[in-house]
C-alpha positions, 0 to 999 in steps of 0.5 A, a space after each residue: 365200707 360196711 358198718 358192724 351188721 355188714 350193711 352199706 355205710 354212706 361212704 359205699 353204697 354201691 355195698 347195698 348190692 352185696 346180698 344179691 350175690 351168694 359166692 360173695 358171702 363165701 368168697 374174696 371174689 375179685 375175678 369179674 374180669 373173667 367171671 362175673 358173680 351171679 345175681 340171685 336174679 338170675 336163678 329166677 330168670 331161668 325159673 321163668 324160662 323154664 316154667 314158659 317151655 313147661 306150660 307153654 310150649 312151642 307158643 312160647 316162641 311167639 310170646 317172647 322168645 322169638 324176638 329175645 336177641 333184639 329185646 334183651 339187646 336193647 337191654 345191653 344198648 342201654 348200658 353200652 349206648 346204643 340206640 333202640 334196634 342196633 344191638 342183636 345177640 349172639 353166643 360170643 364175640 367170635 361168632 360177632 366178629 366173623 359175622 362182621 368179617 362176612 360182610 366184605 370182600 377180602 379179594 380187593 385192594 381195601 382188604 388191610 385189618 389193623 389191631 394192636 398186638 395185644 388184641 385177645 387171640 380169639 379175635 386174633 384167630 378170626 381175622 388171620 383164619 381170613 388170610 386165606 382169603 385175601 385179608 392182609 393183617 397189619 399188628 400195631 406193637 406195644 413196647 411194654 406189653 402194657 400200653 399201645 401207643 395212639 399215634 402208632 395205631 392212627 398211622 397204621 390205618 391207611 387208605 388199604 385198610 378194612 377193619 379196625 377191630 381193637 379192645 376197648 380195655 386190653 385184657 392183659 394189662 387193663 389199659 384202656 384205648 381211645 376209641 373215639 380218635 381211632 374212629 376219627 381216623 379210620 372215618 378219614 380214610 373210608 375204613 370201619 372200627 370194631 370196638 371190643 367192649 368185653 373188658 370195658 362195658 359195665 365198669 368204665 363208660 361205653 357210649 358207641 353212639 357217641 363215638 360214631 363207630 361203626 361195629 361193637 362186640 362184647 359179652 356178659 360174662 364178665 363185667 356185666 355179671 350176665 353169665 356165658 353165652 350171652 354175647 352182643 353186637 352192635 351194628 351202626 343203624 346207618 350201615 343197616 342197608 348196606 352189609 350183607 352177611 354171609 354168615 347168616 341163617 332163618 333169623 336173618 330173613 325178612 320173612 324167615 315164616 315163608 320158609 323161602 327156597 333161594 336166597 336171603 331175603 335180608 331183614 331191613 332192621 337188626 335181625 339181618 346181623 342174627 343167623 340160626 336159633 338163638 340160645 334162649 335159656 342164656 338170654 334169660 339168665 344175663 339179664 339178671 345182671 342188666 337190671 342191676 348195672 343199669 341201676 346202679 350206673 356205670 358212672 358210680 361204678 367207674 368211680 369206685 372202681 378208679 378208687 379200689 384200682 389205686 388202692 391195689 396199687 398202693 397195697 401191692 407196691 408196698 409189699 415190693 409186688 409189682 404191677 402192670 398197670 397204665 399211669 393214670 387213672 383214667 388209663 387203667 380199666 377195672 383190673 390190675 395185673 401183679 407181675 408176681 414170680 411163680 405166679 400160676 401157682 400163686 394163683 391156685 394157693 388163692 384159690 384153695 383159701 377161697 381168694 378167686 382170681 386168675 392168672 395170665 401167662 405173659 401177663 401175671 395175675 389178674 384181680 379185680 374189684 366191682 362195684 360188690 367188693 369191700 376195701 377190706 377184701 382189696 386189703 385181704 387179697 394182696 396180703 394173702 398174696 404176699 403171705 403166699 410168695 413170702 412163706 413158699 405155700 405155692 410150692 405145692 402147686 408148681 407141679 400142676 396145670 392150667 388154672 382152668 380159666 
């Protein structure tokens, strides 16, 4: 809520961050789920990048940026917790899962994976390209499209399987899934977890130290409001001694200056799970949006966000629209999906009235609030798609293609 000058009132305080995001003084931004607003900050990271190629040169290298996918994964850790030295970044979260995959073998009996069938297909793509080499990929199926039952997932890791690698909050539908009880499970029968954080961390509590699992990927385009290219994995410290990636490169090496012929020597902390050059300018720009998720507090956030959830609910149902949404709050991630008819074209008569959400085929449309949106753009956004559906005005984007998400 904001008072009459549009300064945060006592009810809202997370308003006060408002200004530091330019598209919200233009737009009725509810797609954080896929892009994150940026941060006014982050235009003066890239300023300092920058300026230090400008004037500094190749020292620049040994001034920071060499060690930039530990320092600003730390910055990550703090908010996913993780601990000091465990999270490395990365382009994205199939370069993390691939390079997780490389570490075993797939040619023996343990060679099983097990993830719902609701997984993102880039994930998906990763493991069954592995099939190839012995990977056996074992889908757990979700009746409603929606949810995916625990007990159905904990009985399809036996003693054959690997790898667990599950999202945290389903992407279709929100739905949050129960890592620590799959950890449990997997942990009894020698296999390891692969928690997709992407759709989770920044807006619902991620603790992977607590949850004692083994591997986290995600990214900071979404939640996080980090931009793109600034994708992170975490590797448990305990595991440090005992993988060996083959997707690897000079960063990975011990002592990567010696430019050895030969094989790798491994690095003995995090560096080992890094490969080529890093991608500094991204590392740069996500850290904008760090600063200010750390400051605020995912708690604050996920309070806010379980509140503005149910008032989409509330508001969607009473205009007869329907949502595809886990039953309980704490089910249910940062975004709600409107299985609306026509909804491609909907989604395009949003955005020409600068109303910025997106659509998913098999799902519907997506919205979400942050920890920057007002009740009142909640209000206006299903109106808007309730106007649109009533009135025919998406009729002239019937005809179009994707959305471009």
């Amino acid at each position: 809520m904001t008072d009459a000058k549009g300064h945060a009132s006592p009810a809202d305080p997370l308003l006060a961050w408002r200004s530091e995001f330019p598209i919200l003084a233009r737009s009725t931004y509810l797609v954080s789920h896929s892009l994150g607003a940026m941060p006014k900050a982050a235009t003066e990271r890239l300023n300092e990048y920058t300026e230090a190629w400008a004037t500094r040169g190749v020292r620049a290298w040994a001034e920071g940026w060499w060690r930039m996918p530990l320092t600003v994964g730390d910055e990550v850790g703090r908010i996913i917790g993780a601990p000091p030295g465990s999270v490395v970044m990365h382009q994205n979260v199939s370069i993390c899962q691939s390079l997780i995959l490389s570490c075993f073998d797939l040619a023996g009996r343990r060679n099983k994976i097990v993830y719902e069938d609701l997984n993102f297909p880039s994930v998906m793509y990763v493991y069954e390209a592995h099939r190839a080499l012995g990977a056996r990929i074992s889908t757990v199926k979700s009746d409603d499209g929606i949810t995916v039952p625990l007990d159905r997932m904990l009985a399809a890791i036996d003693e054959e399987t690997l790898l667990v690698p599950l999202s945290h909050v389903v992407f279709k539908s929100g739905y949050v899934q129960d890592v620590a009880a799959v950890v449990r499970r997997a942990h009894e029968v020698g296999a390891l977890v692969v928690a997709d954080l992407y759709q989770s961390a920044g807006t619902v509590p991620v603790d992977v130290a607590a949850w004692d699992v083994d591997f986290a990927t995600g990214g900071s385009v979404k939640w996080l409001c980090g931009g793109p290219g600034a994708g992170y994995l975490y590797v448990a410290p305990r595991l440090f001694s005992s993988l060996r990636p083959r997707l690897t490169g000079w960063m990975a090496h011990e002592h990567p200056f010696d430019f050895r012929a030969g094989p790798i020597d491994y690095a003995r902390d995090a560096t080992r799970f890094l490969h080529g050059t890093p991608a500094v300018p991204a590392l740069y720009a996500a850290r904008a949006g760090y600063a200010i998720v750390a400051a605020i507090g995912v708690e604050a956030i996920r309070r806010k966000s379980e509140r503005q959830v149910q008032l989409i609910l509330d508001l969607a149902r009473a205009r007869g629209l329907i949502p595809r949404a886990a039953p309980t709050p704490r089910e249910r991630g940062g975004m709600v999906i409107l299985d609306v008819p026509h909804g491609e074209a909907v989604t395009r008569e949003l955005l020409h009235r600068e109303v910025l959400v997106d659509y998913r085929p098999g799902a519907g449309i997506r919205l979400s609030p942050h920890f920057y949106t007002t009740d009142d753009e909640v209000r206006h956004a299903v109106e808007q798609i309730a106007v649109i559906r009533d009135s025919g005005a998406y009729l002239r984007h019937e005809e179009g293609g994707g959305t471009g998400f």
